[in-house]
Each structure stands twice: as C-alpha cells, then as structure tokens.
C-alpha positions in Angstrom: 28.3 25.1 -2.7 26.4 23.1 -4.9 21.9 24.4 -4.9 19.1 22.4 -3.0 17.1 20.2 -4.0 14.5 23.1 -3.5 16.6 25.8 -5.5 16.9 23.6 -7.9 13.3 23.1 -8.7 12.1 26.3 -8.5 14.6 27.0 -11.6 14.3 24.3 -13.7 10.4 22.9 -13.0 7.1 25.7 -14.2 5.9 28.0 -11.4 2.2 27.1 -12.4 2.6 23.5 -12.3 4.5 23.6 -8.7 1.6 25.6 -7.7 -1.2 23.0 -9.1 -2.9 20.3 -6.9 -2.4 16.9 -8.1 -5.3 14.8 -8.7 -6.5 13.6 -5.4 -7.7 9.0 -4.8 -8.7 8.6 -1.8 -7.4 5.6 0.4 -9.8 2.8 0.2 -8.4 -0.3 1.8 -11.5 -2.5 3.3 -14.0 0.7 2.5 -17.3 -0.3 0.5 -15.8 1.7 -2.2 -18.8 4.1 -4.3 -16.7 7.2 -4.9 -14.9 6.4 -8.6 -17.6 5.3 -11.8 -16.0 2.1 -11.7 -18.1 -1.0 -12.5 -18.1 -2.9 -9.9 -18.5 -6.3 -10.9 -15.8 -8.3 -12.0 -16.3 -11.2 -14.4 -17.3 -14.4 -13.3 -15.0 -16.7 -12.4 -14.9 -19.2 -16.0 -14.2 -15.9 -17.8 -11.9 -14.8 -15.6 -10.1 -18.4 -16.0 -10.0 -17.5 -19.7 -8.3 -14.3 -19.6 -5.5 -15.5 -17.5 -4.7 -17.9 -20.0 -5.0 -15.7 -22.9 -3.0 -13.1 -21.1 -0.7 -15.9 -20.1 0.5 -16.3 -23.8 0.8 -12.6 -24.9 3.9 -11.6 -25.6 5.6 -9.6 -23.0 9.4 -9.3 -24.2 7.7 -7.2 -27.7 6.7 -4.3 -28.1 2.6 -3.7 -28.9 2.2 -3.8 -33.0 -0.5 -4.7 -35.0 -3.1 -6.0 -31.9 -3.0 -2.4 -31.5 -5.1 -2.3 -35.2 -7.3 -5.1 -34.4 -8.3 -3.4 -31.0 -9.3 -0.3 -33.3 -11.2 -2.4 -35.8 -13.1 -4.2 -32.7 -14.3 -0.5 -31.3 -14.5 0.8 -34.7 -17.0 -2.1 -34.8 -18.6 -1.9 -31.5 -19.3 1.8 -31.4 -20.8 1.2 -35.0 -18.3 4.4 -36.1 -19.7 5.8 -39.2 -17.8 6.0 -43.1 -14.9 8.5 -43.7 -14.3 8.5 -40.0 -11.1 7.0 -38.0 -10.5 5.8 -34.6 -7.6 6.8 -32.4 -7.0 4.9 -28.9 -5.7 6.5 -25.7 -4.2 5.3 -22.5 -7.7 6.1 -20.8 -9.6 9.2 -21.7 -7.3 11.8 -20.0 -4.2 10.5 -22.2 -6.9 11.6 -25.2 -7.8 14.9 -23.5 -4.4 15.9 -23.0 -3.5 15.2 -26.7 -6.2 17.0 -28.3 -5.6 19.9 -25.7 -1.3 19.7 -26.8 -2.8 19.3 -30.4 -4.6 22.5 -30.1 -1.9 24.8 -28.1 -1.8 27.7 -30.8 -1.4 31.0 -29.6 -4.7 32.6 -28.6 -6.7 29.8 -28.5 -9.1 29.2 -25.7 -10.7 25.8 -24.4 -14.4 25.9 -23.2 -16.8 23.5 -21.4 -19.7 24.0 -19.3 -19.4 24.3 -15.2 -19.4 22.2 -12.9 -17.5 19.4 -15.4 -14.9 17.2 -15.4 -11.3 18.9 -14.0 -9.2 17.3 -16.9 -10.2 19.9 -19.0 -9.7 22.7 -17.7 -5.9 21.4 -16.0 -5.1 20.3 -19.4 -5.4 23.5 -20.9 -3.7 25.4 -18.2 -0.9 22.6 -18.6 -0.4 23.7 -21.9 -0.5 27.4 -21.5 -4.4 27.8 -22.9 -7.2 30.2 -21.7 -9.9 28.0 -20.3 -13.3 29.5 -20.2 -16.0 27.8 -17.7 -19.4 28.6 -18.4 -22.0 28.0 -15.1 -25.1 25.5 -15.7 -28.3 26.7 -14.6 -28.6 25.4 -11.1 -30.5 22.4 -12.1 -27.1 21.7 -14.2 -28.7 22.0 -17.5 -26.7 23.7 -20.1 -27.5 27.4 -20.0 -27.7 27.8 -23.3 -27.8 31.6 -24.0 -24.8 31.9 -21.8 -22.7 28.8 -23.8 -23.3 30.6 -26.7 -22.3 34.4 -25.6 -19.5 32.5 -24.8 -18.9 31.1 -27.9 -19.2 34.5 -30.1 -17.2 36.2 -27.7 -14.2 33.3 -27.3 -14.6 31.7 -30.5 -13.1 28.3 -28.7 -10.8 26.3 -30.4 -12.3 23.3 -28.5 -15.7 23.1 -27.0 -15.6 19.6 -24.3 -19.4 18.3 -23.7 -19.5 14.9 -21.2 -22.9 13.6 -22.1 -23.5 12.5 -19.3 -22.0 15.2 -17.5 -19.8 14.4 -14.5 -20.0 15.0 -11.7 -23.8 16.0 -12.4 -24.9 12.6 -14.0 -27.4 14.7 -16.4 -28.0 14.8 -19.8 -27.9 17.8 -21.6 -30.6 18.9 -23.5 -30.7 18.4 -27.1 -31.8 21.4 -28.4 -28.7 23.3 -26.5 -26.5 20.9 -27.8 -27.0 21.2 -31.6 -27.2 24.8 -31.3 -23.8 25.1 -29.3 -22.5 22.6 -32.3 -23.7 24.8 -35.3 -22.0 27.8 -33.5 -18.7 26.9 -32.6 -16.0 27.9 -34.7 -13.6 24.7 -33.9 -13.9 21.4 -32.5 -16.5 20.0 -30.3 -15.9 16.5 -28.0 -18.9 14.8 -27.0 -17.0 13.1 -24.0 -19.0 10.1 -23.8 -17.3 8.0 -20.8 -20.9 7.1 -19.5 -22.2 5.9 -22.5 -23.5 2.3 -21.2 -25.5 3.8 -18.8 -27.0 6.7 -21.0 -30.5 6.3 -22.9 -29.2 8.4 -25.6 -26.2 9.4 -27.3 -23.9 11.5 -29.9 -23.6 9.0 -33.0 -26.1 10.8 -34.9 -23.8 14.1 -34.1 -20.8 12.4 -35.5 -22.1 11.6 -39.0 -23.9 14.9 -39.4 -21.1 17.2 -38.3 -17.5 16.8 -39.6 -16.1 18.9 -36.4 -17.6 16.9 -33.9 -15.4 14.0 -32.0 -16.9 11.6 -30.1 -14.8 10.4 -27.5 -15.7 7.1 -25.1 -13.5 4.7 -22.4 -13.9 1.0 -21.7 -13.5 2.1 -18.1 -17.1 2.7 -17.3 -17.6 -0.4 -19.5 -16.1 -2.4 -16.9 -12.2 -1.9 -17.5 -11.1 0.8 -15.5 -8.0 -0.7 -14.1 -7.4 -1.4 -17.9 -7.1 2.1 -19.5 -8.5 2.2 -22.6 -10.1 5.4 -24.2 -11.0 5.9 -27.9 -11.4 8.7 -29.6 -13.5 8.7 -33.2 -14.1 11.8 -35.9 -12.9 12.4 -39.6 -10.3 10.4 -40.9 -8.3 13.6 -41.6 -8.3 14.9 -37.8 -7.5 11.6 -36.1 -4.5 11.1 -38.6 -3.1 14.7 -37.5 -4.0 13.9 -33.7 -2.5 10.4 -33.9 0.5 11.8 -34.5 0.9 13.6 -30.9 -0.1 9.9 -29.4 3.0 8.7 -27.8 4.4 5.2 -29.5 3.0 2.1 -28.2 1.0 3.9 -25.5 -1.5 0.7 -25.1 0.2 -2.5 -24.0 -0.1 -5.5 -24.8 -1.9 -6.6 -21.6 -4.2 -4.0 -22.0 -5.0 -4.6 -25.3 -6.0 -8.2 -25.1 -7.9 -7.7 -22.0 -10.0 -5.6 -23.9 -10.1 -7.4 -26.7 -11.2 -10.2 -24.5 -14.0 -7.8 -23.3 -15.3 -6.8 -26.6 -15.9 -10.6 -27.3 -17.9 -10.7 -24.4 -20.0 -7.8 -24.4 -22.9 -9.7 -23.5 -21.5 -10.2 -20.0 -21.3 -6.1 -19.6 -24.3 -5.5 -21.0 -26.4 -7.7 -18.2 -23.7 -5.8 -15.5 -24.7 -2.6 -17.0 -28.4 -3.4 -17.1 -28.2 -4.1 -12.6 -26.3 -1.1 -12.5 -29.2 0.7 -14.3 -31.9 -0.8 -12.3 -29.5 0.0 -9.0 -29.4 3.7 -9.6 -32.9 3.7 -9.8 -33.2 1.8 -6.1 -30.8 4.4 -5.2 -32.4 7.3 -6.2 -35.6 6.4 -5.0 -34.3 5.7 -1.3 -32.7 9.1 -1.3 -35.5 10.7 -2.6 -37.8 9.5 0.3 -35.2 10.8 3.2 -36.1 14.6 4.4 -33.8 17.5 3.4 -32.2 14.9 0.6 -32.4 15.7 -3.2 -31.2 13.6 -5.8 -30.4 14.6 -8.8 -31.8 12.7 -11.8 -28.8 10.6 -13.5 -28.1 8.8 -16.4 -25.1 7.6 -15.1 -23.4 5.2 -12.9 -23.1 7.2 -10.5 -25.9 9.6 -8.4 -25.6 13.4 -7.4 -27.3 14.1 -4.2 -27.7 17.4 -2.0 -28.0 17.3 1.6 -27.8 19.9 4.7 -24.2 19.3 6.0 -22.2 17.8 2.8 -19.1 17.4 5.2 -20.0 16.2 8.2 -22.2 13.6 6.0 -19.6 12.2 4.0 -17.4 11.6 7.2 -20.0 9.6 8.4 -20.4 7.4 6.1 -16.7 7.1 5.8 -16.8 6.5 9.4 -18.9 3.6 8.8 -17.0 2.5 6.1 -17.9 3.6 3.0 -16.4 5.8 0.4 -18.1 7.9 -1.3 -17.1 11.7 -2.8 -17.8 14.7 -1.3 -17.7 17.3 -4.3 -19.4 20.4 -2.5 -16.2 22.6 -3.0 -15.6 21.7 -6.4 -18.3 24.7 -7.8 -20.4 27.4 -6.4 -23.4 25.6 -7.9 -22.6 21.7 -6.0 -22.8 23.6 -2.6 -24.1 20.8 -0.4 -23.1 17.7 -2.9 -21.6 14.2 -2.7 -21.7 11.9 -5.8 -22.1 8.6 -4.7 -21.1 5.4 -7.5 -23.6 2.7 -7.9 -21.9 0.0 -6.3 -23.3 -4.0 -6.4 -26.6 -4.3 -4.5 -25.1 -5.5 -1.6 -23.1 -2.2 -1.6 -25.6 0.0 -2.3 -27.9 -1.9 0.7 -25.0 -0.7 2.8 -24.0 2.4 1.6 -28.1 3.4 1.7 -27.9 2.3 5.6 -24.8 4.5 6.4 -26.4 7.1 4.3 -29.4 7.3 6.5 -27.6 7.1 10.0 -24.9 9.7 9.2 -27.9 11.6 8.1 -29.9 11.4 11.3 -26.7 12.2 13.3 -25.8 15.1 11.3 -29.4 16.5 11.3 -30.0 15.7 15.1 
C-alpha cells in the first residue's frame, strides 16, 4: 500500500518549514486598498501608451542578456553608487535578502536586526538554519542603542539588517546609534533602504565610508511594485561573491524594460512621491487631532498609528471598505497598532472618514 499524500510529506518536506506561516495578502477586490507601501498612482495615460509599445517589441521567445547590464548601469546611475563599488539586482528585495541570508549560512553564524522590523529577515534566516537575534526598540521605536550593541559583543552577527526607514514603524533611526552599531559589528551591515523616496535622509554617505556596509533599495516603493525590482550595492568584491548565489536570468525581460522605462522618467515619480509626502503629512495631522489616536511620526509612505481597540478598528474600516493592516500582534511593543499606506488623496479622504466612524463606534 503505497504512503499518503500526508506520509509523504512529513518525510520528505523540513519539519520547521511545515510548521511556518506563509506570508499572509489580504483579499482586496473593490477595497480602497492602504495596507501594502505601494505607490498608488499609476502613470498617466501617454506614458502608459508608451510602455505598451516598448514592451510590445521586447523580445519574449529569449532569454534576458545584456538589458540585464544596462538596467544595472541605469541604477548604478540613479542611486549615484560610489567608485570601487558594484550593483547586484534582485527579483524584489526579498529575492536579495534571502541570498545574502543563503550567502551567509556558515555554521554558527547569527543574523541580527532591531524589533519590531521587517519578517523577511528573521524567516530567512530560520529558512536557512541561522540563529536570529531580535533586539526590542525603545517603545518610541528608536534604536535602543546600548542594547544593539550588547547584542553585538555578545553575538558577533554575521549580518546586522537596518530598514532606514524602519517598517512597520516608518521612523528613522537615529544617526548617532547607527554609526556606532556600524563601527562595532564584526560582519556585514544592510541599510535596507526600500523607503528611500520618501526619506529626508539616507545611507550613501555610509556606503563610501565603510567597506562592510550594503545598501540595499527596490523600485517598488518607487512606483513598480507589481514589477519586482530590488538592487543591492557594496564593494565590488562582495557583490561578485553574492552574484554568484543569484539564480540565472532572475529579472525578465518585461521587468527589466518597464523599469528601464521608469528610470527615464523619474521626473514623473518624483512629483508622485512629492503628493505622497505632502499626503502623509494630511494624514498625520487628522489622526493626531482624533482623542485616544497617536500617530507615529514617519518618513515613509506609510503611517503607524495607536488606537484603543486595534481589532475591532481595523474591521471597521474594512467594513466600510478599506484595507488597511492591523499589525498589533506582530510585537509586544505595536500593542494597539495598524499601519495605514498613503493612498491618493481621494483615498486617504476616505480612508480618514472610515477611520473616524469606526473609531466612534469602537469607542462608544
């Protein structure tokens, strides 16, 4: 009698990863949809005319080859990526965190990033069999620094992850932690960067002054999400011993003149970038004015606001048809959170509305 189905994967798949919970997207059909950092504003309709034609003629019976190096020169370009460093592009920013993660699986190591964060780095490194070590923010979400640094002499990380902006926070960190966690770590530290257009500072000047740092940034924030670009750049060394983990022709050739396309065109993001900007501040200044509401500050798309009943909250607003995410279980310290994306101003004149009556009923 031949094993079920069931048998059969207990023996032959990893007991850890049977046990993991997949990354969760929530249903969103006819939703005003503010739960996911996307940009959302397409292009106008001539560009969007001029895309489909250039798509049109790419060649869809070949494999991607060298548009793959002028997409890399382009970013190289557009992130102004400093002498003696490289440039190595991902399928998004998870393909890049899960390489450098595989890249790094040596016996012993451990992975380390500051709590509450992004989830891809800690479920890549227990993918690959790695220690992760989560280190708690102060509860304003600043980067406890004595703590990150405790950390680091006791741990001595392989790879230290920073988002700067953090997700799902939106913050900053602050400089002074951040140079002195760089200076102490004995391996590698990411600047993730994913929010980049939306930040008033950034890592560049990290990059050319320390050869361990990587910076690594998307084009989905930029306005590409559904496109899946991620780039990672550091010393021409370390990307050419990374690159060689990155799977053959894992951009295609759709993806890669889209964005292309974009980067010629970066005026367009930048004026979609500058509403978004001027959105979140709308947004955080309505929330600020409701009682029992605190906003977090953000330099982000996206805004990280406390309120007395996260749950019953966020399924009022989704009764009223909009999405946003509730991310109070996610860490001790986001008790009472949803992250809500900036949306267009129409959406965020509607989301603000539910907001306000799912507020009064949960608070009546």
């Amino acid at each position: 009698m031949s094993a079920s189905l069931a048998d059969r994967m207990k023996r032959v798949l990893r007991a850890d990863v049977q046990g993991l919970h997949g990354y969760a997207v929530q249903p969103s059909a006819g939703m005003v949809k503010v739960d996911t950092m996307e940009n959302p504003f397409q292009l106008p309709p001539a560009l969007r005319q001029q895309l489909g034609a250039r798509l049109a003629e790419v060649a869809l019976n070949r494999y991607p080859a060298e548009r793959g190096d002028v997409l890399r020169a382009e970013l190289a370009q557009h992130a102004q990526m400093p002498a003696g460093c490289d440039i190595m592009l991902g399928n998004g920013s998870d393909e890049l965190i899960s390489l450098l993660t595989l890249a790094a699986d040596v016996p012993g190591n451990v992975i380390l990033a500051p709590l509450p964060g992004f989830v891809m780095y800690e479920l890549s490194a227990r993918l690959q069999g790695l220690r992760f070590v989560g280190v708690p923010t102060t509860p304003d979400f600043q980067l406890d620094a004595p703590a990150m640094l405790a950390a680091i002499r006791e741990h001595q990380p392989a790879v230290v992850w920073l988002a700067y902006p953090n997700n799902p926070t939106a913050n900053l960190w602050d400089d002074g932690a951040i140079d002195a966690i760089i200076e102490a770590a004995p391996g590698l530290v990411v600047m993730d960067e994913a929010y980049q257009p939306f930040a008033s500072r950034d890592s560049l000047a990290r990059l050319q002054r320390h050869e361990h740092v990587l910076l690594m940034r998307t084009m989905s924030k930029f306005g590409l999400a559904g496109v899946r670009i991620g780039y990672l750049i550091g010393r021409a060394p370390l990307i050419a011993e990374l690159d060689k983990l990155r799977p053959p022709f894992n951009i295609s050739v759709l993806n890669c003149e889209a964005a292309l396309f974009a980067l010629e065109h970066v005026d367009e993001y930048a004026r979609q970038a500058a509403i978004i900007r001027s959105e979140r501040a709308r947004i955080f200044a309505a929330l600020q004015a409701l009682p029992g509401v605190q906003p977090f500050p953000s330099e982000a798309n996206m805004v990280l606001v406390r309120v007395p009943d996260a749950a019953a909250l966020f399924a009022g607003m989704k009764a009223r048809q909009v999405l946003i995410k509730n991310v109070s279980g996610l860490h001790p310290l986001l008790a009472g959170c949803l992250r809500i994306t900036v949306g267009t101003p129409e959406e965020n004149t509607q989301m603000l509305a539910a907001f306000e009556a799912a507020l009064k009923d949960t608070t009546a």
